[in-house]
Structure formats: structure tokens, C-alpha cells
N, CA, C and O of each residue as an XYZ file, in Angstrom:
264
protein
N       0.834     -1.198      0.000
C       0.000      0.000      0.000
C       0.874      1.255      0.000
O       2.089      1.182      0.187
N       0.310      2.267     -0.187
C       1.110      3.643     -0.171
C       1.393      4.479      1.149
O       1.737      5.646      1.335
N       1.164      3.614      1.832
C       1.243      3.900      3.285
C       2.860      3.292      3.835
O       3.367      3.584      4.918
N       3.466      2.401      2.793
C       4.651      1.749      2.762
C       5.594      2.100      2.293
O       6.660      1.485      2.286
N       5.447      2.794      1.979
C       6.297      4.158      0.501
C       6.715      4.904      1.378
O       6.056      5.299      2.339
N       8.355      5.284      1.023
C       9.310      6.213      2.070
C       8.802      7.522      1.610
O       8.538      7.921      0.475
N       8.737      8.043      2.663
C       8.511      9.794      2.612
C       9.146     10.331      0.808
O       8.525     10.684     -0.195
N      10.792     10.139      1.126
C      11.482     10.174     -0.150
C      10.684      9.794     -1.270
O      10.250     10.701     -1.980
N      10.416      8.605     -1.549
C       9.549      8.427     -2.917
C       8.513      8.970     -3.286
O       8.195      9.235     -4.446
N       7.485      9.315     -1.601
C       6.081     10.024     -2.213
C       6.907     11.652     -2.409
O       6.434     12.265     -3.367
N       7.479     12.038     -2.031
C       8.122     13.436     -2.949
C       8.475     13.958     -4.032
O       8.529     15.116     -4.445
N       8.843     12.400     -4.684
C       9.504     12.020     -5.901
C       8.267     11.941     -6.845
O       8.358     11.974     -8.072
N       7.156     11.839     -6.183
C       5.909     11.861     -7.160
C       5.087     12.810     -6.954
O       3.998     12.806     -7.528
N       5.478     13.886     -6.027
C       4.803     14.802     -5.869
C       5.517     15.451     -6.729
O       4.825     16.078     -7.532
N       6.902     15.566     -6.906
C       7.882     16.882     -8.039
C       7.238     16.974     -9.169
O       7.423     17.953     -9.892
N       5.975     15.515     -9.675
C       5.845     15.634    -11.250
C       4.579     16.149    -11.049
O       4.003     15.665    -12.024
N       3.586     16.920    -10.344
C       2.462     17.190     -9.824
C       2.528     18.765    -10.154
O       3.607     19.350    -10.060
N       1.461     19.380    -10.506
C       1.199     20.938    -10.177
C       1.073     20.952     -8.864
O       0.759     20.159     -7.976
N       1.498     22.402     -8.997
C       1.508     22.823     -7.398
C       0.025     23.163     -6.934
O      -0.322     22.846     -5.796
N      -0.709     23.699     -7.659
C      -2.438     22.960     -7.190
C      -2.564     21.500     -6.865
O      -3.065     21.198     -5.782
N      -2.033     20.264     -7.955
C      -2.359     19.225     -7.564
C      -1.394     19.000     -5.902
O      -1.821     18.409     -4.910
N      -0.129     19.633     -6.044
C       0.038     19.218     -4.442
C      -0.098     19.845     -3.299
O       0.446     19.540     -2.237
N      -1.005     20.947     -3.552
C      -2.173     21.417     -2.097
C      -3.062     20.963     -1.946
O      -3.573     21.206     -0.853
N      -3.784     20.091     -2.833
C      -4.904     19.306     -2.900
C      -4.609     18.124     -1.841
O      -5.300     17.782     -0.882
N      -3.396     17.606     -2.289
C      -2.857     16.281     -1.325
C      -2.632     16.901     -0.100
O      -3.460     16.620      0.766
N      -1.636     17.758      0.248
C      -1.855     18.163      1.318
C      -2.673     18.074      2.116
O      -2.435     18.155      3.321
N      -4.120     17.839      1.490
C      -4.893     17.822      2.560
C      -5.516     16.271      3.157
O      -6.199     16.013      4.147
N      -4.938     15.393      2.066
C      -5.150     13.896      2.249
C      -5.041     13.384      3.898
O      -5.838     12.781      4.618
N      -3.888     13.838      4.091
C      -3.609     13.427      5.832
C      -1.936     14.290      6.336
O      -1.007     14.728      5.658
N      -2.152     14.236      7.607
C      -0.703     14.977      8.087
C       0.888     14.656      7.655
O       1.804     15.437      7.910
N       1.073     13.304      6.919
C       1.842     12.994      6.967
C       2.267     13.616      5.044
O       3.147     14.408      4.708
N       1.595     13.126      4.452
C       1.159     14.106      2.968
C       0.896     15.485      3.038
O       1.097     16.090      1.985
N       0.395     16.320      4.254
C       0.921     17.546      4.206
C       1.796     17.866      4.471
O       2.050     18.998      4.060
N       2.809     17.224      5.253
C       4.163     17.791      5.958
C       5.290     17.095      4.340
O       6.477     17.293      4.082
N       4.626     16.590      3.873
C       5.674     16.184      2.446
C       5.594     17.177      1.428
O       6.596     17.545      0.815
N       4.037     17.797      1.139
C       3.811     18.675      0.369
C       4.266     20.080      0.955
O       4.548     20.917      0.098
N       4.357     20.385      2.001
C       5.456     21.415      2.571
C       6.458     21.725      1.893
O       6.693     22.792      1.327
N       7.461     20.181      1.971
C       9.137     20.416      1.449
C       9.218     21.585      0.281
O       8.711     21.886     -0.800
N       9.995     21.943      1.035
C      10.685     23.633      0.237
C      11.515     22.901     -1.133
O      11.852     23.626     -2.068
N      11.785     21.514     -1.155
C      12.203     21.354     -2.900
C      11.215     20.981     -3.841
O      11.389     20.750     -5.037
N       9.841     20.930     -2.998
C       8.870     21.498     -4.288
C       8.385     22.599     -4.838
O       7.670     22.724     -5.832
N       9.003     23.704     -3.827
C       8.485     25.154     -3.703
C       9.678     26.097     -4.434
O       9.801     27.316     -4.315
N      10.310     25.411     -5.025
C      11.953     26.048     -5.824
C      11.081     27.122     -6.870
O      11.560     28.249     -6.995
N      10.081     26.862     -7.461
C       9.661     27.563     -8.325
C       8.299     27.810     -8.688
O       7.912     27.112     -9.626
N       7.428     28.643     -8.187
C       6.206     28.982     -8.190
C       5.663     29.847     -9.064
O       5.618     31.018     -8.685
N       5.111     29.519    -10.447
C       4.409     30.105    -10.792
C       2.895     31.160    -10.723
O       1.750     30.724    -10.604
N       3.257     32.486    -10.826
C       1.239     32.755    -10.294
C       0.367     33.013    -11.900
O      -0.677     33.623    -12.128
N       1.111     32.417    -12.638
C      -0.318     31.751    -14.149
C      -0.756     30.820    -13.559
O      -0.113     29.956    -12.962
N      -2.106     30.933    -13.697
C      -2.925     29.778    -13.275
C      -3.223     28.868    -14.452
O      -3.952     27.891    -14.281
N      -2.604     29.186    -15.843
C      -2.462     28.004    -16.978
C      -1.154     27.177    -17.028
O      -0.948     26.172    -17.709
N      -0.032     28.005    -15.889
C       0.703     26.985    -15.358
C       0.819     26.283    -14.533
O       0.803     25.072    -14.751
N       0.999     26.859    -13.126
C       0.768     25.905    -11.706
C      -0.299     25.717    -11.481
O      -0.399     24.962    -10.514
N      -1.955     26.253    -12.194
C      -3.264     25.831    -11.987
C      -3.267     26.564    -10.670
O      -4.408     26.547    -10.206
N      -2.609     27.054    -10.074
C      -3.253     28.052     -8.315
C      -3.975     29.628     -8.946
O      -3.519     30.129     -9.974
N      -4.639     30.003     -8.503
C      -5.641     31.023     -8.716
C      -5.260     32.082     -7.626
O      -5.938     31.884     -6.618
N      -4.437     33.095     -7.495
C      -4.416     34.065     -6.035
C      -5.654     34.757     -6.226
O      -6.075     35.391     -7.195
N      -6.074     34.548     -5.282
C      -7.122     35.946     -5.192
C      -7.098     37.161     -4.110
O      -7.946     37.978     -3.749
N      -5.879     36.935     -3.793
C      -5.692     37.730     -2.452
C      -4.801     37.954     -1.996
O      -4.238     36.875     -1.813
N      -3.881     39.168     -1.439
C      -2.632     39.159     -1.144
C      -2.253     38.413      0.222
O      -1.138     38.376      0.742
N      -3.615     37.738      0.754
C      -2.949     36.906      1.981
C      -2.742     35.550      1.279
O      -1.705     34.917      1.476
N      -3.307     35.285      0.804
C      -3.278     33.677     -0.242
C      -1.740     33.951     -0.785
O      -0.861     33.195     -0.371
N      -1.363     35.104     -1.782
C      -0.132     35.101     -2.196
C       1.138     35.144     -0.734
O       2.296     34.732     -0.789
N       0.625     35.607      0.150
C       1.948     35.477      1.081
C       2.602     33.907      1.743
O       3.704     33.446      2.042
N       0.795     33.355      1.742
C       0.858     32.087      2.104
C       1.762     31.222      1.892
O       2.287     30.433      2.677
N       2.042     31.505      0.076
C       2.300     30.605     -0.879
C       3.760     30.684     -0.591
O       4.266     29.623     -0.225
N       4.494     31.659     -0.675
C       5.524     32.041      0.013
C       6.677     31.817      0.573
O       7.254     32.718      1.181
């Protein structure tokens, strides 16, 4: 199950994910949010939402992101 999968690997499949698709997971459970955290998925944030798919609507949402 995926519950067996090293932290390391589910990261490794989060890198090929939009960064919408990995706030979405984030919210799956604590252990998938504290992976979707890691700052080496956050190297590069787009705010087109026809690229990373995230939508700001707000300058607290953009600080969030951050």
C-alpha cells in the first residue's frame, strides 16, 4: 500500500504534480501535508494559473504561498 512508501519516494511523485495538484494532497492526511510542505517542491512557483493551476485571489493567499 502507499502507506509503505518512504517519505522520499512520495516526494519524488509529488515533483511531477502541479503545485495545485500538491495542495490538494496536502490535505489527504498529516503525513502528505508535511511532504507537500518540502521547500524542494516550492523552488519555483508560478502565479499563471495556466501553469501551476493556483488562482491568487488575495494578497494573503499570495503570502501564504511564500
Amino acid at each position: 500500500t502507499i502507506e509503505k512508501l518512504p517519505d522520499k519516494v512520495i516526494l519524488n511523485i509529488f515533483s511531477y504534480l502541479s503545485h495545485r495538484e500538491i495542495c490538494c494532497l496536502a490535505r489527504v492526511c498529516k503525513r502528505w501535508r508535511q511532504i507537500a510542505y518540502d521547500t524542494r517542491l516550492w523552488n519555483y512557483v508560478s502565479l499563471r494559473p495556466e501553469i501551476s493551476g493556483l488562482h491568487v485571489n488575495s494578497l494573503e493567499m499570495l503570502l501564504q504561498l511564500i
